[in-house]
C-alpha positions in Angstrom: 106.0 104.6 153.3 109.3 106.4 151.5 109.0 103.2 149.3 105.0 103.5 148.5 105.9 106.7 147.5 108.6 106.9 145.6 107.5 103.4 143.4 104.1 106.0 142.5 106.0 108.7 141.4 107.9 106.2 139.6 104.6 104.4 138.0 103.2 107.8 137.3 106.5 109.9 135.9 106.7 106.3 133.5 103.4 106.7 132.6 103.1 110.2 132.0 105.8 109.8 129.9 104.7 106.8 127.7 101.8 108.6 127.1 103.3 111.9 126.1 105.7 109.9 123.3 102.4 108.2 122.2 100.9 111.2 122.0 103.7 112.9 119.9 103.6 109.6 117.8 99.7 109.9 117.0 100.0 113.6 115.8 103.3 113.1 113.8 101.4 110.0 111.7 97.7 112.3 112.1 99.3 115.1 110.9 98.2 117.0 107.8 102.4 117.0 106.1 100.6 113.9 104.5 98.2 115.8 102.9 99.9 118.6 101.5 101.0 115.9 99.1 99.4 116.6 95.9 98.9 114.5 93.0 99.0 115.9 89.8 95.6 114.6 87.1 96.4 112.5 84.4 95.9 114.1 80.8 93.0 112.0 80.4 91.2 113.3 83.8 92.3 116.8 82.6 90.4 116.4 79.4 87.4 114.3 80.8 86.8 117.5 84.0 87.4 119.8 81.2 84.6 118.3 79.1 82.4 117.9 81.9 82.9 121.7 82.6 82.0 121.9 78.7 78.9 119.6 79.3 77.3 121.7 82.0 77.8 125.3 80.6 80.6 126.2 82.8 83.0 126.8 79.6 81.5 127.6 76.2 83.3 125.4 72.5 86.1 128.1 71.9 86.9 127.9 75.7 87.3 123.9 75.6 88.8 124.2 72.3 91.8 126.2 73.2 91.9 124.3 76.9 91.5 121.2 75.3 95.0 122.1 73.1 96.7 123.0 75.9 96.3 120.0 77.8 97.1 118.0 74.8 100.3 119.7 73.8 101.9 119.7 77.5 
């Protein structure tokens, strides 16, 4: 009986565990430090957002103008 239960708390401790270092595995790789990653736009994505913004009224011709210069001169 001493056997029976010392071979469960084995199986159990083992399995408790594996699943904990799984566990700290799948949060690690699920984690959001990968998304803090940010891309800057391209020039080109900068202009096209910034003429879409032009496009639906968001920005008026002087505003995409002196945006547009910006983007063009960095």
């Amino acid at each position: 009986m001493n056997r029976t239960v010392i071979r469960s708390t084995a199986l159990l401790m083992s399995t408790l565990l594996s699943g904990g270092l799984l566990a700290g595995c799948a949060w690690s790789i699920g984690s959001d430090r990968a998304a803090k990653v940010v891309s800057q736009p391209t020039r080109g994505q900068e202009l096209i957002d910034l003429q879409k913004a032009r496009d639906q009224g968001a920005i008026n011709e002087d505003e995409y103008q002196t945006q547009r210069k910006r983007i063009l001169e960095h």
